[in-house]
N, C-alpha and C positions, 0 to 999 in steps of 0.2 A: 704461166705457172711459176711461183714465188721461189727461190731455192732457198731448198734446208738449210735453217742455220747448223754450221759445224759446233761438234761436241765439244766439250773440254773445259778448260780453267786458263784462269791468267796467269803467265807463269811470274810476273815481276812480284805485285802483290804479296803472290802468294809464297813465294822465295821469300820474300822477307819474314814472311810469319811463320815461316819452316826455321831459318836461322834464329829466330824467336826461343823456340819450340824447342831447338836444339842445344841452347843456350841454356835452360831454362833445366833440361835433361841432363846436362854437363855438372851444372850446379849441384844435383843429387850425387852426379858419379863422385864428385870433388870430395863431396864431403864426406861421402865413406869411405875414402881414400884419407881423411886428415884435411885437406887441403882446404881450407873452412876460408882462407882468403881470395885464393879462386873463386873459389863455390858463389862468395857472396857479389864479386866483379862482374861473372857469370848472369846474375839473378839482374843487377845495372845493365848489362848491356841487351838483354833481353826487353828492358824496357825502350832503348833506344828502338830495336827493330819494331816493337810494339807500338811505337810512336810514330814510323815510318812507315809502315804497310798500309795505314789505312789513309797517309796524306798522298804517298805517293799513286794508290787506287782515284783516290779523287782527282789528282791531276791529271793523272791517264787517262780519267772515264773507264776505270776498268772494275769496277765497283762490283759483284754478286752476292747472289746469298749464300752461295758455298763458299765464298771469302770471308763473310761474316762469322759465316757456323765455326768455319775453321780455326777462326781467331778466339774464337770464344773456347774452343779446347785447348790450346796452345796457349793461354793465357790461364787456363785451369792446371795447368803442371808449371806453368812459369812463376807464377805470381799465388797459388795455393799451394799446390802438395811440393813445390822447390823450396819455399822459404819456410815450410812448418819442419819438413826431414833437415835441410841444413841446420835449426836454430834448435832440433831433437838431437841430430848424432854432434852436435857441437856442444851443448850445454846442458839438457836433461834427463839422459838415459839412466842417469842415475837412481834419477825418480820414482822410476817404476810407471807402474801407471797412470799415474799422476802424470807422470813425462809423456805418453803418447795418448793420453786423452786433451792435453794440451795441443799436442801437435796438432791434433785432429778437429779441437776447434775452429784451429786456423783454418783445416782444409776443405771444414763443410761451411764457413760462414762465406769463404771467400766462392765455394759452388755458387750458396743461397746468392750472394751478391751478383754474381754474372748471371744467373738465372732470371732475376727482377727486373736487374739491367736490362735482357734481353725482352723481357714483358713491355714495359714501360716506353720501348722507344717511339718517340710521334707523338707522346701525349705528357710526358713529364718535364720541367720545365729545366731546358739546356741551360741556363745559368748557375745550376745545380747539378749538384750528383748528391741520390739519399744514398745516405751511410757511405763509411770510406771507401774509396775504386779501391779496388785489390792492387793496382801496382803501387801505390802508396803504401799498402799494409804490410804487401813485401818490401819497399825499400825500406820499412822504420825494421821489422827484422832483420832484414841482412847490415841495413847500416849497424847496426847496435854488433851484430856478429862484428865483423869488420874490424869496430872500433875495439873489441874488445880482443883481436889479434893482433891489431895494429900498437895496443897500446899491452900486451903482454896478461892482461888481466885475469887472474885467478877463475879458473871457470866452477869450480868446487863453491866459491862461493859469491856466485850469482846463477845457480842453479834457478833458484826460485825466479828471480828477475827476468831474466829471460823466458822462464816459463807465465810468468804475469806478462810480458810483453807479448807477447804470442797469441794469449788468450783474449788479450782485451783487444788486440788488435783486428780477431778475426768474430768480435764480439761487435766491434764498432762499424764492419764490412757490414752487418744484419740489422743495425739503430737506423732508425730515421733521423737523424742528426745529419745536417744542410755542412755540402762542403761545395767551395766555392769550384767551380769549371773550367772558370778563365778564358769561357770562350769569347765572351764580348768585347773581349781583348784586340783591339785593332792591330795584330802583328806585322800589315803591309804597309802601316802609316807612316808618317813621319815624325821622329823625333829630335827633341836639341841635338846637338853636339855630344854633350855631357853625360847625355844616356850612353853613348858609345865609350868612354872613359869608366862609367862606372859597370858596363856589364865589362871590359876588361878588367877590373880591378878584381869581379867577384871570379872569373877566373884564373885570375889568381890566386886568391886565396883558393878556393876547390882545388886547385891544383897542389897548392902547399900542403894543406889537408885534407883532404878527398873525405876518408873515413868520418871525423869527427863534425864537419862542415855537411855532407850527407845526412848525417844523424840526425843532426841540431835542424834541417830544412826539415826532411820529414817528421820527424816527431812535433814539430808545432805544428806543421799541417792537420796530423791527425789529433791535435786538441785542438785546430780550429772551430771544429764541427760542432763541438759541445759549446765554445764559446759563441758563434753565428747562432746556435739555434735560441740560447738561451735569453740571447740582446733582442731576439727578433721577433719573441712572444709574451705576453705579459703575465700568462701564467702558464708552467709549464705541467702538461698533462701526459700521464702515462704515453698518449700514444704520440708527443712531441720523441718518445726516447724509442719507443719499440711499438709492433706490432703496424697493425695497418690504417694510416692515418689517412683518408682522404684530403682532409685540409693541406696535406706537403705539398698538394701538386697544385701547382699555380693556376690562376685560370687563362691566366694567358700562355695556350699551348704552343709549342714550334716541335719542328720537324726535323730532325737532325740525320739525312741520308747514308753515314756512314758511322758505323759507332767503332771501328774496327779503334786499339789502343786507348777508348777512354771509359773502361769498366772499371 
């Protein structure tokens, strides 16, 4: 007679997608508190754990679908409704509804995006991600928050700005527009010398300027997409930008067993 497997969850994993989670929760408190520098640290460092729960699952072998599910909610307050309320109660409440129907495009585009996400895995091609991951869309919001605390900036007038960043951002989570993955990336390999001098160098500067060096990385990220798609098809069609293209997904399928951190 086989014995029952015991009930339950893993608790490392899933500790880290809690501190996620929590992180991510903290960033809303901040920012109704004022504290919009926090807030937006908060929203970084939730990507960090976001990044680590699902490599540390892999090295474990502690991989589930209730680690997945999970991650996918905690990355729905992390990475949607954190960075639409921080870059609402920081820059556009003024607006009226104009301000929280912006907010809210961030928060349903970045759902729509973990929802597809979550369709797609096994059959869409891992060298890609359609339309921008949501922890990108929140770091080009929170960085821009950030910088515009870090550097004193008038929020009366960049109401609108920030409410244009917000929207196109959680406009670009729901485009079919190709961003690169980076997973081909041989990170175990071997490189010169020199690459170890220049990844100190870069942080260094991050460290110099964190805020504005954050901004300037994600914000080209999220107009890489538009540029990738547009070099990569000879003529661009409605469904190259929106809507349901079959043509995006490559026909060479892979398999990617753990999606945890990369929606």
């Amino acid at each position: 007679m086989s014995p029952v497997p015991k009930k339950g969850i893993y608790l490392l994993p899933n500790l880290l997608t809690t501190a996620g989670l929590f992180s991510g929760f903290y960033a809303v408190i901040a920012s109704m508190n004022g504290h919009f520098t926090d807030a937006a640290i908060a929203i970084f460092i939730a990507m960090i754990f976001d990044g680590l729960d699902g490599r540390v699952a892999r090295v474990t072998n502690t991989q589930s679908e209730f680690g997945a599910e999970y991650d996918s909610m905690a990355d729905m307050v992390s990475f949607g409704v954190a960075p639409a309320l921080v870059a609402y109660n920081w820059g556009f409440t003024e607006l009226g509804k104009l301000g929280w129907l912006a907010a809210f495009i961030f928060v349903a585009g970045a759902a729509l995006r973990l929802a597809r996400f979550n369709t797609q895995v096994g059959i869409a091609d891992a060298r890609f991600f359609q339309g921008l991951a949501s922890p990108a869309a929140a770091g080009v919001v929170a960085s821009f928050v950030w910088v515009a605390q870090e550097y004193a900036l008038d929020v009366h007038n960049l109401s609108w700005v920030i409410a244009g960043i917000t929207s196109i951002c959680g406009l670009l989570m729901v485009s079919n527009f190709k961003y690169n993955s980076f997973k081909e990336v041989n990170w175990s390999g071997k490189v010169p010398f020199v690459a170890l001098l220049i990844v100190m160098l870069i942080f260094v500067v991050v460290a110099t300027e964190p805020a504005l060096v954050l901004f300037i990385v994600f914000a080209l990220y999220a107009l890489a997409g538009p540029v990738n798609t547009f070099r990569s098809v000879d003529k661009v069609r409605l469904e190259d930008v929106v809507g349901d293209a079959e043509h995006d997904v490559d026909a060479e399928f892979t398999k990617d067993d753990d999606t945890r951190g990369e929606k």
